[in-house]
DRENTORKOL-3810 file (N, C-alpha, C; in nm, 4 decimals):
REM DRENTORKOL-3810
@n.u->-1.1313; n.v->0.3782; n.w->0.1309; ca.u->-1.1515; ca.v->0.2628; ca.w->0.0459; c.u->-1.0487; c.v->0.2639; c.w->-0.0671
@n.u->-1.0132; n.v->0.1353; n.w->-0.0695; ca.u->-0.8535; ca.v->0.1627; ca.w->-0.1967; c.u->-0.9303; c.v->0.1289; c.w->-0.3487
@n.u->-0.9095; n.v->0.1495; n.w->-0.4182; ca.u->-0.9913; ca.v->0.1229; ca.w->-0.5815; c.u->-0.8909; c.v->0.0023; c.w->-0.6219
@n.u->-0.9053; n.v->-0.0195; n.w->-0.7261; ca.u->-0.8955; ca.v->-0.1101; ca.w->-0.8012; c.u->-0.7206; c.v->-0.0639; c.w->-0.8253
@n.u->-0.6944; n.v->0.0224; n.w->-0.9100; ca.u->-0.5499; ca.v->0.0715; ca.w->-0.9119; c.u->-0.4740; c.v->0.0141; c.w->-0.7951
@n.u->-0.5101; n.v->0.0742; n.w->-0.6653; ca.u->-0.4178; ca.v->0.0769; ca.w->-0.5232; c.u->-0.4035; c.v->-0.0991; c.w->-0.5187
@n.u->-0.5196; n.v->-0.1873; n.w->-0.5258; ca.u->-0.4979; ca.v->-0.2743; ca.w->-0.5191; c.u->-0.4186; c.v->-0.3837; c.w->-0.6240
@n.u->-0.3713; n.v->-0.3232; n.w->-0.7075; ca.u->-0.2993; ca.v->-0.3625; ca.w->-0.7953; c.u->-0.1522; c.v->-0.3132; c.w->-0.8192
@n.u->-0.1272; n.v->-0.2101; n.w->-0.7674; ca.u->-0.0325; ca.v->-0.1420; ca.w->-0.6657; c.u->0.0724; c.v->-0.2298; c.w->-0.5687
@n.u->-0.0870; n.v->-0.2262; n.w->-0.4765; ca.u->0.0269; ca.v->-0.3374; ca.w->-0.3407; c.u->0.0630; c.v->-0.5030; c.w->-0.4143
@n.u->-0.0456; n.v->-0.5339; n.w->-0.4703; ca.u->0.0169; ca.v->-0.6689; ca.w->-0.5285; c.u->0.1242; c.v->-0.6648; c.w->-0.6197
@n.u->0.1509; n.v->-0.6053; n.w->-0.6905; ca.u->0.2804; ca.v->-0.5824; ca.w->-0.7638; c.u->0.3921; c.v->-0.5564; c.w->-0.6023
@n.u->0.3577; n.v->-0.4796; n.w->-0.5498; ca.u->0.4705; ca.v->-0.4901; ca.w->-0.4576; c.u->0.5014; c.v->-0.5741; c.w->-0.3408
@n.u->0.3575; n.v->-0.6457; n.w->-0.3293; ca.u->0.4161; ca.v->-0.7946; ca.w->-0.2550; c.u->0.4095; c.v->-0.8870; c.w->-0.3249
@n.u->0.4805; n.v->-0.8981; n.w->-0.4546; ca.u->0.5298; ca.v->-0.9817; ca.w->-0.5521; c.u->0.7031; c.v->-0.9719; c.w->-0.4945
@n.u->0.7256; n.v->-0.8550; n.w->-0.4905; ca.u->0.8576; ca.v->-0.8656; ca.w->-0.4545; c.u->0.8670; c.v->-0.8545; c.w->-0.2853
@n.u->0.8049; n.v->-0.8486; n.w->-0.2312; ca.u->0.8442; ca.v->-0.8070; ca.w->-0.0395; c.u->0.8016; c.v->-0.9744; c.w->-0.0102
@n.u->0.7097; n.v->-1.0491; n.w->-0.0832; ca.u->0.7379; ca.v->-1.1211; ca.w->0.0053; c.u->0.8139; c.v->-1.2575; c.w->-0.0400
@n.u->0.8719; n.v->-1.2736; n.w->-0.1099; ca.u->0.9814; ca.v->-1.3666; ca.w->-0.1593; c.u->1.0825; c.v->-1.3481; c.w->-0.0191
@n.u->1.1186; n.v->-1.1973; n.w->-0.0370; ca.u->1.1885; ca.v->-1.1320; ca.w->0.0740; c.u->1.2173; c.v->-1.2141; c.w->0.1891
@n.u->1.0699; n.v->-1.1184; n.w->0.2602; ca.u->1.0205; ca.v->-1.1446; ca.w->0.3676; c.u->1.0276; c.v->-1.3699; c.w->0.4225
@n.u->1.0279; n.v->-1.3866; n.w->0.2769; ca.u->0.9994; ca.v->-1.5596; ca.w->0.3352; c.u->1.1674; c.v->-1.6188; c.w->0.3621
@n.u->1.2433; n.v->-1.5435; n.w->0.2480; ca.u->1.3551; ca.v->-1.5590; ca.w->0.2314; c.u->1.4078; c.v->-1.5008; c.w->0.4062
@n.u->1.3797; n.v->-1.4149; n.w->0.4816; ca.u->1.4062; ca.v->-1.3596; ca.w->0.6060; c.u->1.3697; c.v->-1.4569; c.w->0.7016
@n.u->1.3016; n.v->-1.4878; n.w->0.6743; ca.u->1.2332; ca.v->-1.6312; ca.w->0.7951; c.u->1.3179; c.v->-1.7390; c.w->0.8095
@n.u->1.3337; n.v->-1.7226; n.w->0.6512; ca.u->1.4238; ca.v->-1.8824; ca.w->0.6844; c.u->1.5295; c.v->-1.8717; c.w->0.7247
@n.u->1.5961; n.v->-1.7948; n.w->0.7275; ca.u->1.7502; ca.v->-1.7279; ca.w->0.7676; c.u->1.7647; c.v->-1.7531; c.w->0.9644
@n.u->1.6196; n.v->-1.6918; n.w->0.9610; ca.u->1.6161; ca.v->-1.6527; ca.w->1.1062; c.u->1.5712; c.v->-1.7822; c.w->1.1894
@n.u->1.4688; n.v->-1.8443; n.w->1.1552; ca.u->1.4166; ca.v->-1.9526; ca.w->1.1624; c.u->1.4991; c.v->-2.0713; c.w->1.1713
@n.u->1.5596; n.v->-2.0941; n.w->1.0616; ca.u->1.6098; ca.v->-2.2485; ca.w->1.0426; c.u->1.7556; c.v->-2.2348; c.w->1.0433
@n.u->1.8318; n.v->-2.1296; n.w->1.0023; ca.u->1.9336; ca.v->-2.1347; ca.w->0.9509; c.u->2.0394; c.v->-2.0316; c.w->1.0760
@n.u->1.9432; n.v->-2.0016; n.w->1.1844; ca.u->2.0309; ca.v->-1.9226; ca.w->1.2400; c.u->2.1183; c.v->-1.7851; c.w->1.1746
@n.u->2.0520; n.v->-1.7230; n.w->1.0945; ca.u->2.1413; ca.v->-1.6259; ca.w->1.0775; c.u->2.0895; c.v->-1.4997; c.w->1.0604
@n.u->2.0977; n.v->-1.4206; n.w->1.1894; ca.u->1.9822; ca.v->-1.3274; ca.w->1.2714; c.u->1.9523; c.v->-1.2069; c.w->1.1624
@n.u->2.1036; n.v->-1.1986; n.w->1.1175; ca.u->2.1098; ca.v->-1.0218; ca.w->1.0907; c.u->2.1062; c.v->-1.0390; c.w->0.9148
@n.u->2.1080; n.v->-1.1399; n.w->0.8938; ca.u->2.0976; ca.v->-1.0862; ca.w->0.7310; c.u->1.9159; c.v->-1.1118; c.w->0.6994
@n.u->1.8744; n.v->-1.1888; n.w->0.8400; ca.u->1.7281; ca.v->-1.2485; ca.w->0.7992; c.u->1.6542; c.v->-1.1122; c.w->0.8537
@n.u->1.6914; n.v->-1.0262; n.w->0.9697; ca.u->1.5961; ca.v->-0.9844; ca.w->0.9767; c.u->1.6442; c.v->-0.8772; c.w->0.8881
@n.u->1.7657; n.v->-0.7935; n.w->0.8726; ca.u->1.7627; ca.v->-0.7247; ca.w->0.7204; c.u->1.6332; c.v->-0.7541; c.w->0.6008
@n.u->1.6702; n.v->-0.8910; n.w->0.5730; ca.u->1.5684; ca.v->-0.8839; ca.w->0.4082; c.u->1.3582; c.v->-0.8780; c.w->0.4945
@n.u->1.3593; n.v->-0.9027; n.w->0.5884; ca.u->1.2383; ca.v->-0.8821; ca.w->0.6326; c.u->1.1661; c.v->-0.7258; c.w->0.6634
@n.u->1.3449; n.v->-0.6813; n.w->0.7245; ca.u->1.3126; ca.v->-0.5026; ca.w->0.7145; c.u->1.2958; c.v->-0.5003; c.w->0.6066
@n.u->1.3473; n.v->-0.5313; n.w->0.4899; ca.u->1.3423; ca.v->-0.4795; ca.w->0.3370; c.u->1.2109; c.v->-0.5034; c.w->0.3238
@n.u->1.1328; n.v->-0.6033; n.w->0.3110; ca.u->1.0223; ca.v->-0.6107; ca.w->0.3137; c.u->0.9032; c.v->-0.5237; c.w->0.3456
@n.u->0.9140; n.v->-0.5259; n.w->0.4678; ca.u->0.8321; ca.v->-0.4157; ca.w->0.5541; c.u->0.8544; c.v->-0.2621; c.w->0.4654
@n.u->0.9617; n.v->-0.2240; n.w->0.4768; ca.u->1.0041; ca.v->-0.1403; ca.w->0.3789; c.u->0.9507; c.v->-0.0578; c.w->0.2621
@n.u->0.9595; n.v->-0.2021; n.w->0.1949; ca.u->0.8971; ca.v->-0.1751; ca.w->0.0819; c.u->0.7261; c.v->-0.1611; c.w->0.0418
@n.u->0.6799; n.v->-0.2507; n.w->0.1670; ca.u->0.5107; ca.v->-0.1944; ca.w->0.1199; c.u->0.4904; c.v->-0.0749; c.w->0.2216
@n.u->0.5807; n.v->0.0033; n.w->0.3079; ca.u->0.5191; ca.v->0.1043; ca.w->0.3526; c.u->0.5867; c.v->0.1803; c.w->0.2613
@n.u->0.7166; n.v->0.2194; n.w->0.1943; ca.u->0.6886; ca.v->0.3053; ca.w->0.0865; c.u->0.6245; c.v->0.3301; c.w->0.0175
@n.u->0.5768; n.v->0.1996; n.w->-0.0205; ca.u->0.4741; ca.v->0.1794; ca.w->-0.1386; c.u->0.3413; c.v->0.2530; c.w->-0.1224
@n.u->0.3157; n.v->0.2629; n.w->-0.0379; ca.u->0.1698; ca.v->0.2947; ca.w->0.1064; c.u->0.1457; c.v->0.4139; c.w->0.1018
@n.u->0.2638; n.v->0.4800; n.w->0.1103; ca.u->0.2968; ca.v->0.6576; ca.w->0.1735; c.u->0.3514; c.v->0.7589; c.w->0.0804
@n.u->0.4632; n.v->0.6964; n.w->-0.0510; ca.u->0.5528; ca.v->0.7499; ca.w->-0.1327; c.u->0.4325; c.v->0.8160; c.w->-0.2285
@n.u->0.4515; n.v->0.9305; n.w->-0.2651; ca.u->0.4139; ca.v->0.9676; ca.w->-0.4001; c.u->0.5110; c.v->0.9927; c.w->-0.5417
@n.u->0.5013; n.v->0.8791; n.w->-0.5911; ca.u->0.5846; ca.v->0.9074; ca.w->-0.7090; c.u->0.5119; c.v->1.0255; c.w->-0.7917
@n.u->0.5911; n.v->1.0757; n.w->-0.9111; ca.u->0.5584; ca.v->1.1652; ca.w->-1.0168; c.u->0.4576; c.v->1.0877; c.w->-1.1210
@n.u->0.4260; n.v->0.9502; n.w->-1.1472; ca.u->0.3062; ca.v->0.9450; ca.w->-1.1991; c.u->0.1686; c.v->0.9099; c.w->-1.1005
@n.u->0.1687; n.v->0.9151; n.w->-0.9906; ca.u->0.0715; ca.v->0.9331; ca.w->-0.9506; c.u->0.0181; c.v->1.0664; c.w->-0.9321
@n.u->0.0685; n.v->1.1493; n.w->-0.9468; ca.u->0.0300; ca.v->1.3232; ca.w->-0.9157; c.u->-0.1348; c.v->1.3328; c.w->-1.0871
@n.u->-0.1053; n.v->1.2590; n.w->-1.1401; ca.u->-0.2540; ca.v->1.2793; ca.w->-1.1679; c.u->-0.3751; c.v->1.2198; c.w->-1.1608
@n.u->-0.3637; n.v->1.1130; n.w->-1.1128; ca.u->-0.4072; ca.v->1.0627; ca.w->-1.0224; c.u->-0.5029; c.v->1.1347; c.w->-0.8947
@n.u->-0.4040; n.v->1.1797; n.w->-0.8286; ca.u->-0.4298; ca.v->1.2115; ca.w->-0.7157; c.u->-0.4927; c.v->1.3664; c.w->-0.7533
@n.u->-0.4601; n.v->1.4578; n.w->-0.8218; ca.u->-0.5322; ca.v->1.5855; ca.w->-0.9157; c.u->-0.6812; c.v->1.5245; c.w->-0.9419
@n.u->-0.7056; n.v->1.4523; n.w->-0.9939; ca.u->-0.8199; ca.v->1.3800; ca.w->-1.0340; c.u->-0.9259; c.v->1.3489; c.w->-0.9530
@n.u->-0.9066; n.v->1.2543; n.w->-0.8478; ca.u->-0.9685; ca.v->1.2846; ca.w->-0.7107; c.u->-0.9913; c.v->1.4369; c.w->-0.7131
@n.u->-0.9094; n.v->1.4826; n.w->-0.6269; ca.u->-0.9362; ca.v->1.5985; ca.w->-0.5463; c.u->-1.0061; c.v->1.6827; c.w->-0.7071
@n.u->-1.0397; n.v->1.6756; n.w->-0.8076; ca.u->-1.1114; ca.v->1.7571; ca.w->-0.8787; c.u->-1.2814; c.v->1.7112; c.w->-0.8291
@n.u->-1.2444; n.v->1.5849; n.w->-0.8497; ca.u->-1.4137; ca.v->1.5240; ca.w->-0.8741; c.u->-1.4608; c.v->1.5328; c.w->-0.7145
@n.u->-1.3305; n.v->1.5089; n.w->-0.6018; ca.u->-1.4169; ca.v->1.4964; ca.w->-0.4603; c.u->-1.4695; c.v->1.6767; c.w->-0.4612
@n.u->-1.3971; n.v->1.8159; n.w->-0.5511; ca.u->-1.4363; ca.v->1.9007; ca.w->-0.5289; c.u->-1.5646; c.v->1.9419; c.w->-0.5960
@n.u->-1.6479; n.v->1.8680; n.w->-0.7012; ca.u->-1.7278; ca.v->1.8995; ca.w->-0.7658; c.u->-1.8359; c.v->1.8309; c.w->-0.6896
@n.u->-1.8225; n.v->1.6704; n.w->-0.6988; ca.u->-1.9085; ca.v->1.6097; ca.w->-0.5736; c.u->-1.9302; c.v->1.6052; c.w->-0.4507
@n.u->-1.9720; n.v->1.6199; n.w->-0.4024; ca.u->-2.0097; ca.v->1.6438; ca.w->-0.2868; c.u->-2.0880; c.v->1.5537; c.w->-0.2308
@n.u->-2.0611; n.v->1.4674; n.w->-0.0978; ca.u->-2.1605; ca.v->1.3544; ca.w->-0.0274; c.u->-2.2945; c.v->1.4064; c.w->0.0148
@n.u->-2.3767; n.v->1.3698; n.w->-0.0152; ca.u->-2.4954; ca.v->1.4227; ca.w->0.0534; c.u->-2.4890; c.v->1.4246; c.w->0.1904
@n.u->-2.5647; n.v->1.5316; n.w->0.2868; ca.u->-2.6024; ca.v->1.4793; ca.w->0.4550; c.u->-2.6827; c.v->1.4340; c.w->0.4446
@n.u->-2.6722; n.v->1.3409; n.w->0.5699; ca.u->-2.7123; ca.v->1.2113; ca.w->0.5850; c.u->-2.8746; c.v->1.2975; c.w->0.6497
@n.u->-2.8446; n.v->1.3945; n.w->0.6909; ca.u->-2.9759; ca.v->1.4569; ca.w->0.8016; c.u->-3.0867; c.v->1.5081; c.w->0.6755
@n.u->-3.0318; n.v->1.5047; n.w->0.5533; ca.u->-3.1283; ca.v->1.5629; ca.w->0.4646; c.u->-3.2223; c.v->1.4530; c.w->0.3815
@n.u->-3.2005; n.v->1.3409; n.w->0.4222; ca.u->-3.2823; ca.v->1.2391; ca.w->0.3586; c.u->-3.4011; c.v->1.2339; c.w->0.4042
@n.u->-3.4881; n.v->1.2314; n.w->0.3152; ca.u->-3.6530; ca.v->1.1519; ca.w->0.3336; c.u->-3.6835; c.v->1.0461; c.w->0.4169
@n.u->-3.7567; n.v->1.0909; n.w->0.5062; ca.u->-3.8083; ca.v->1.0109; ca.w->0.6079; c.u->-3.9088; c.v->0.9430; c.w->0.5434
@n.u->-3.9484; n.v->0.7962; n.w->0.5454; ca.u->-4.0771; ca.v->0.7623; ca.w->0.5160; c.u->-4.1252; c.v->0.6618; c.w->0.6433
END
C-alpha cells in the first residue's frame, strides 16, 4: 500500500513524464517522426520507473523508519482471533 508521501511522489513526477510522454505521441502520431517521439516517451517511462525503484539519500530515513516501527509492530495472526 503506497501512503500519502509515495503518492505525492509519483504525481510530482508525472507532472513532468507526462507533458513528455504526450509530447511523444504527437511526434509519432501526427507528425511522423518515429525516433525523436518514441525517445521522449522512453524518457517518460523512464522517469516514473526510476522514480518507482531509485533510492535517493533523502529517503533513507524514511525507509529506517518503517523498518523500525514494522520491527516493533508486529501484525497479529489471523488464527489467533476470537471466535464468536
Amino acid at each position: 500500500m503506497a501512503g500519502i508521501i509515495d503518492t505525492i511522489k509519483l504525481a510530482g513526477t508525472l507532472v513532468l513524464a507526462l507533458p513528455a510522454a504526450i509530447a511523444g505521441l504527437e511526434l509519432v502520431l501526427i507528425r511522423g517522426q518515429t525516433t525523436f517521439g518514441v525517445a521522449l516517451i522512453g524518457l517518460a517511462v523512464g522517469l516514473v520507473a526510476i522514480q518507482h525503484w531509485l533510492t535517493l539519500p533523502t529517503d533513507i530515513p524514511e525507509l529506517l523508519a518503517k523498518r523500525f516501527v514494522g520491527a516493533i509492530t508486529k501484525d497479529p495472526d489471523p488464527d489467533s482471533e476470537d471466535e464468536r
